[in-house]
N, C-alpha and C positions, 0 to 999 in steps of 0.2 A: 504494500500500500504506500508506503514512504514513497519508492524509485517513481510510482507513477506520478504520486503528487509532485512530486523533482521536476521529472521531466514533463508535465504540462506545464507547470509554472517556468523552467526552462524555454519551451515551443513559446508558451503566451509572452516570455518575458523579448523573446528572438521578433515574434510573428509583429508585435504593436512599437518595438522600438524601432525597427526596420521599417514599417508603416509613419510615425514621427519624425523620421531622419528622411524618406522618402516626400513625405507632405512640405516638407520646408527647404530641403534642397530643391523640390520641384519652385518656389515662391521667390527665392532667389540667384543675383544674377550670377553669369561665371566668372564675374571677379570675387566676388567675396566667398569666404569660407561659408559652407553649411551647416547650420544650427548654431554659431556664435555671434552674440551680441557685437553689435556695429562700436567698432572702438568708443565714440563718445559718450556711451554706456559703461565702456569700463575702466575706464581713464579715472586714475583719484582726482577727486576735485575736491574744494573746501568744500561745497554744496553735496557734496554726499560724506563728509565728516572726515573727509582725507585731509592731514598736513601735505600742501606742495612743496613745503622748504624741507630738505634734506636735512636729517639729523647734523651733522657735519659739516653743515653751510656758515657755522659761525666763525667770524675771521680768527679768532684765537680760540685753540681749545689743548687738553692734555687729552692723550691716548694711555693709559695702563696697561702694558703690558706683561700680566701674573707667569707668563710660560718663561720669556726671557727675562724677566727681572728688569726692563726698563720703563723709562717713562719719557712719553716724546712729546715736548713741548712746542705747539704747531702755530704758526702766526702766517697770516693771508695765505694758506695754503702750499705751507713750506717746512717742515721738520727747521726750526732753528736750536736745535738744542734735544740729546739724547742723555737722561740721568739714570743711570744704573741704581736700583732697590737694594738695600744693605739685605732689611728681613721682611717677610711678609707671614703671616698664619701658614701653616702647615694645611698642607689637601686634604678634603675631606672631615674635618672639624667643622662642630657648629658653628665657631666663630671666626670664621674662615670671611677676607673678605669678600662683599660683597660685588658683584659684577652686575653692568649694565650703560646707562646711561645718566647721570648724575650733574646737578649744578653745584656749584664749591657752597658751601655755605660759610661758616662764622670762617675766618683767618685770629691766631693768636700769636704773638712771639714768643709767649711764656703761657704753657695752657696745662691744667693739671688734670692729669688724666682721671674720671670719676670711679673707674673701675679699680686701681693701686695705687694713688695717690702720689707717681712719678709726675718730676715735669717733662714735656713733651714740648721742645724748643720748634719756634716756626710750624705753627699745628695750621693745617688747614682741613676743614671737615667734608668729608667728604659724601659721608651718608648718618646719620643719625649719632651714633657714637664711634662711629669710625672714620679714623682720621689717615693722613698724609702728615711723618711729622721727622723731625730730626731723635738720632739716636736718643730715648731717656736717658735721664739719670735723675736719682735718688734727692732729695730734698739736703741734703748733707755735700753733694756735688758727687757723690760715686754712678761711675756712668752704667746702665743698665748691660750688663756681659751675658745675659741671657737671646739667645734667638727667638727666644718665643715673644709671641703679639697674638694679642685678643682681638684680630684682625686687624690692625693698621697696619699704615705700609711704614718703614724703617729707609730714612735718608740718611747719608753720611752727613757732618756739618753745611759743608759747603753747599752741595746738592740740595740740600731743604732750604738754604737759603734763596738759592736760586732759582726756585721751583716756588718761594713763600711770593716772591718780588713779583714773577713773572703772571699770578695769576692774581684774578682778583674776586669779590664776592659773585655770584654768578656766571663764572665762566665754564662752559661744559666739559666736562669729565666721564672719559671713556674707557670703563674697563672690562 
């Protein structure tokens, strides 16, 4: 009983789709494809809730790169500047940072972290509690020797300097 019901709804599913694709390739011309919507149907538009501006149309933005450990600093559509990540979360952890597409929020020179109470030189935030920030160190000045990060990313001095300068509240971040 099964194979019959199969195969008639097979046959009926053959016999009416072939019958649909015949009815409307008979309707249109032999320029256009059969059965698809005339591009101005499918085209994003703002009027059907599409963004036409590309993610990455902003004249400055950083790129995250978690696989190679860098971060590229991108101005009028140009890499000016590639800063290598000291440490990043470990893969597969909850607190692994997060990837996507992100606007910088707060900027600190001095910002203490809420999770251990290190300070975190040149903090730029980059999603909620995860920051972009210069190597910690301890409120006594001993510098953080651990690799581990409750997802932020870890810059050398310099590099988080350079990367604090370079962007500003709202600039888009891609990781």
């Amino acid at each position: 009983m099964k194979w019959l019901c199969l195969t008639l709804g097979i046959i009926t599913m053959l016999f009416f789709g072939y019958q649909i694709y015949w009815d409307v390739s008979r309707e249109t011309s032999g320029d256009e494809v059969s059965g698809r919507n005339p591009p101005s149907q499918t085209e994003p538009t703002p009027e059907r809730g599409f963004s036409v501006k590309p993610k990455l149309a902003d004249p400055k933005h950083i790129e995250i790169n978690l696989s190679a450990n860098t971060i590229d600093l991108w101005q009028d559509g140009k890499i000016v500047d590639t800063l290598p990540i000291a440490y990043q979360a470990k893969e597969g952890k909850w607190f692994q940072t997060p990837t996507g597409y992100f606007r910088i929020g707060e900027k600190r020179e001095r910002h203490v972290s809420s999770l251990t109470g290190v300070i975190m030189p040149y903090s730029i935030q980059l999603y909620e509690d995860f920051y972009i920030h210069q190597i910690p160190f301890f409120p006594n000045g001993e510098v953080v020797t651990s690799a581990y990060s409750g997802g932020c990313i870890r810059l050398e001095a310099e590099h988080a300097k350079k990367l604090y300068e370079f962007v500003e509240k709202g600039t888009l971040a891609v990781v």
